[in-house]
GUKOL-188740 format. One line per field, with one value per residue (C-alpha): residue number from 1; x, y, z; chain. Coordinates in Angstrom, 1 decimal, decimal comma. Example, Ala and Ser with C-alpha at 12.3 -4.5 7.8 and 13.67 -1.06 7.14 Angstrom:
2
k c(1  2) $
u c(12,3  13,7) $
v c(-4,5  -1,1) $
w c(7,8  7,1) $
c c(A  A) $
***
This chain:
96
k c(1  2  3  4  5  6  7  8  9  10  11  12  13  14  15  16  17  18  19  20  21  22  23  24  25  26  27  28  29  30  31  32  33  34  35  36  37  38  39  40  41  42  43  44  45  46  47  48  49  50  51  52  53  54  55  56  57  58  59  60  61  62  63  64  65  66  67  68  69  70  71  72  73  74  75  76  77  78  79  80  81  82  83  84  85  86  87  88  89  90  91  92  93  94  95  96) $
u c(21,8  23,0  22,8  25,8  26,2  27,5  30,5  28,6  27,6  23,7  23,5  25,0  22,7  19,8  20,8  21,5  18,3  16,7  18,5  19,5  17,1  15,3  19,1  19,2  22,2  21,4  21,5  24,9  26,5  25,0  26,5  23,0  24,8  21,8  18,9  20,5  20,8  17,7  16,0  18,7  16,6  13,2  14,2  15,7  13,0  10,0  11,5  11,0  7,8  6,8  8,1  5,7  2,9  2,5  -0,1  2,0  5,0  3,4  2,2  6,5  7,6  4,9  5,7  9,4  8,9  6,9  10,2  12,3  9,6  9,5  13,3  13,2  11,2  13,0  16,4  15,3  13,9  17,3  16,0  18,3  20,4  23,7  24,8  26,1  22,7  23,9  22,0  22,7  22,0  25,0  26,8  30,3  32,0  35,6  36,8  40,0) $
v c(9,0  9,6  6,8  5,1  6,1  4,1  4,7  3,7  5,8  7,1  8,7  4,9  2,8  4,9  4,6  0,6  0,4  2,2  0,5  -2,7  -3,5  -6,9  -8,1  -6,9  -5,2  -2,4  -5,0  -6,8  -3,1  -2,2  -5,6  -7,4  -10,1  -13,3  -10,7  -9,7  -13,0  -14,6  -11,4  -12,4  -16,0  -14,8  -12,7  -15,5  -18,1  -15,5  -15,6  -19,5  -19,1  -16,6  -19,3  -21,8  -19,7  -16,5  -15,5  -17,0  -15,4  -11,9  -12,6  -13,4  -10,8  -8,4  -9,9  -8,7  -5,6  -4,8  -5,3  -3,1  0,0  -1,1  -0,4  2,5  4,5  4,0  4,9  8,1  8,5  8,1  4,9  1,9  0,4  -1,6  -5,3  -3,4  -1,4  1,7  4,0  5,0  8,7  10,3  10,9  9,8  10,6  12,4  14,7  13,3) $
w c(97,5  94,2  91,4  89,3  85,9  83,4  81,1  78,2  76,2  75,6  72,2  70,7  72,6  71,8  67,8  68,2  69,8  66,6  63,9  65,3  68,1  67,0  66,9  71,0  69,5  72,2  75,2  74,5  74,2  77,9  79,1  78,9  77,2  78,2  77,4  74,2  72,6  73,8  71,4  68,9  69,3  69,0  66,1  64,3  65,4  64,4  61,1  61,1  62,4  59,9  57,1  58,6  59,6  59,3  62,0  64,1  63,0  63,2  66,8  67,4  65,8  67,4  70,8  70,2  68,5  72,0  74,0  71,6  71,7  75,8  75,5  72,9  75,6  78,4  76,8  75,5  79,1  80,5  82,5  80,8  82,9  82,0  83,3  86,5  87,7  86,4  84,7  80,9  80,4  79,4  75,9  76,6  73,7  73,7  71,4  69,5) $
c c(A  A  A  A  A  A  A  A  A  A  A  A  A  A  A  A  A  A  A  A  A  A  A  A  A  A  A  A  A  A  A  A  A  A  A  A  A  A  A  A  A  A  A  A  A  A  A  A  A  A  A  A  A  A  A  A  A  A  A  A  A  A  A  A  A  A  A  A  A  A  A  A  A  A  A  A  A  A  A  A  A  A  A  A  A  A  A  A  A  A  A  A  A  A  A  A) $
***
Protein backbone atom coordinates (compact mmCIF):
# COMPACT_ATOMS: atom_id res chain seq x y z
CA UNK A 1 0.00 0.00 0.00
CA UNK A 2 1.65 3.05 -0.61
CA UNK A 3 1.06 6.26 1.65
CA UNK A 4 -0.41 9.85 0.55
CA UNK A 5 1.86 12.55 0.37
CA UNK A 6 1.06 15.88 0.86
CA UNK A 7 1.52 18.88 -1.49
CA UNK A 8 2.94 20.82 1.23
CA UNK A 9 5.98 21.46 1.32
CA UNK A 10 8.82 19.78 3.91
CA UNK A 11 11.78 22.10 3.92
CA UNK A 12 9.02 25.31 5.04
CA UNK A 13 7.29 23.36 7.62
CA UNK A 14 10.49 22.13 9.03
CA UNK A 15 11.85 25.98 9.19
CA UNK A 16 8.33 27.24 10.71
CA UNK A 17 8.60 24.70 13.13
CA UNK A 18 12.24 26.05 14.09
CA UNK A 19 11.56 29.68 14.10
CA UNK A 20 8.01 29.98 14.69
CA UNK A 21 6.91 26.87 16.59
CA UNK A 22 5.53 28.14 20.00
CA UNK A 23 3.14 30.23 17.59
CA UNK A 24 2.06 26.45 16.09
CA UNK A 25 2.86 28.40 12.97
CA UNK A 26 4.03 24.87 11.59
CA UNK A 27 0.49 23.26 12.32
CA UNK A 28 -1.91 25.84 10.66
CA UNK A 29 0.53 25.53 7.39
CA UNK A 30 -0.09 21.56 7.45
CA UNK A 31 -3.87 22.24 7.77
CA UNK A 32 -3.82 21.57 11.65
CA UNK A 33 -5.75 24.67 11.97
CA UNK A 34 -7.56 23.59 15.91
CA UNK A 35 -3.98 22.21 17.03
CA UNK A 36 -2.27 25.25 15.94
CA UNK A 37 -4.15 27.79 17.78
CA UNK A 38 -4.77 25.95 20.93
CA UNK A 39 -0.42 26.23 21.07
CA UNK A 40 -1.02 29.79 19.84
CA UNK A 41 -3.17 29.77 23.47
CA UNK A 42 -0.79 28.24 25.65
CA UNK A 43 1.92 30.38 24.35
CA UNK A 44 0.11 33.44 24.93
CA UNK A 45 -1.42 32.22 28.30
CA UNK A 46 2.22 30.90 29.61
CA UNK A 47 3.21 34.34 29.05
CA UNK A 48 0.42 35.48 31.55
CA UNK A 49 1.27 32.84 33.67
CA UNK A 50 4.85 33.71 33.73
CA UNK A 51 3.72 37.51 34.61
CA UNK A 52 1.98 36.04 37.65
CA UNK A 53 4.13 33.31 38.58
CA UNK A 54 6.95 32.29 37.27
CA UNK A 55 7.36 28.66 38.30
CA UNK A 56 4.36 28.28 36.99
CA UNK A 57 4.96 29.97 33.95
CA UNK A 58 8.18 27.92 33.24
CA UNK A 59 6.28 24.64 33.85
CA UNK A 60 3.73 26.23 30.69
CA UNK A 61 6.09 27.14 28.67
CA UNK A 62 8.22 23.83 29.31
CA UNK A 63 5.02 21.87 28.75
CA UNK A 64 4.83 23.47 25.23
CA UNK A 65 8.28 23.76 24.24
CA UNK A 66 7.90 19.64 24.72
CA UNK A 67 5.19 19.57 21.95
CA UNK A 68 7.36 21.76 19.55
CA UNK A 69 10.74 19.50 20.04
CA UNK A 70 7.86 16.38 19.88
CA UNK A 71 7.09 17.99 16.42
CA UNK A 72 10.61 19.18 15.49
CA UNK A 73 11.63 15.39 15.47
CA UNK A 74 9.13 14.00 13.73
CA UNK A 75 9.31 16.49 10.80
CA UNK A 76 12.86 16.07 10.25
CA UNK A 77 11.92 12.32 10.42
CA UNK A 78 9.60 12.69 7.65
CA UNK A 79 6.67 11.51 9.99
CA UNK A 80 4.26 14.94 10.10
CA UNK A 81 1.22 14.52 8.79
CA UNK A 82 -1.11 17.37 7.29
CA UNK A 83 -5.08 17.93 8.21
CA UNK A 84 -5.70 15.12 5.42
CA UNK A 85 -3.45 12.06 6.84
CA UNK A 86 -0.85 12.62 4.51
CA UNK A 87 2.44 12.49 5.12
CA UNK A 88 4.87 15.63 4.79
CA UNK A 89 8.28 14.54 3.39
CA UNK A 90 8.89 16.14 0.32
CA UNK A 91 10.38 19.66 -0.73
CA UNK A 92 7.88 20.94 -3.12
CA UNK A 93 9.23 23.83 -4.35
CA UNK A 94 9.26 24.77 -8.32
CA UNK A 95 11.66 26.48 -10.09
CA UNK A 96 10.32 29.82 -11.55
Amino acid sequence: MEEKKSKKSWLTTLILCWFLGFLGIHRIYAGRIGSGLLMLYATIAACFATYANILFGMCAFLAVGSVVVYDFLIICTKNFKDCYGAYIAEDNITNF
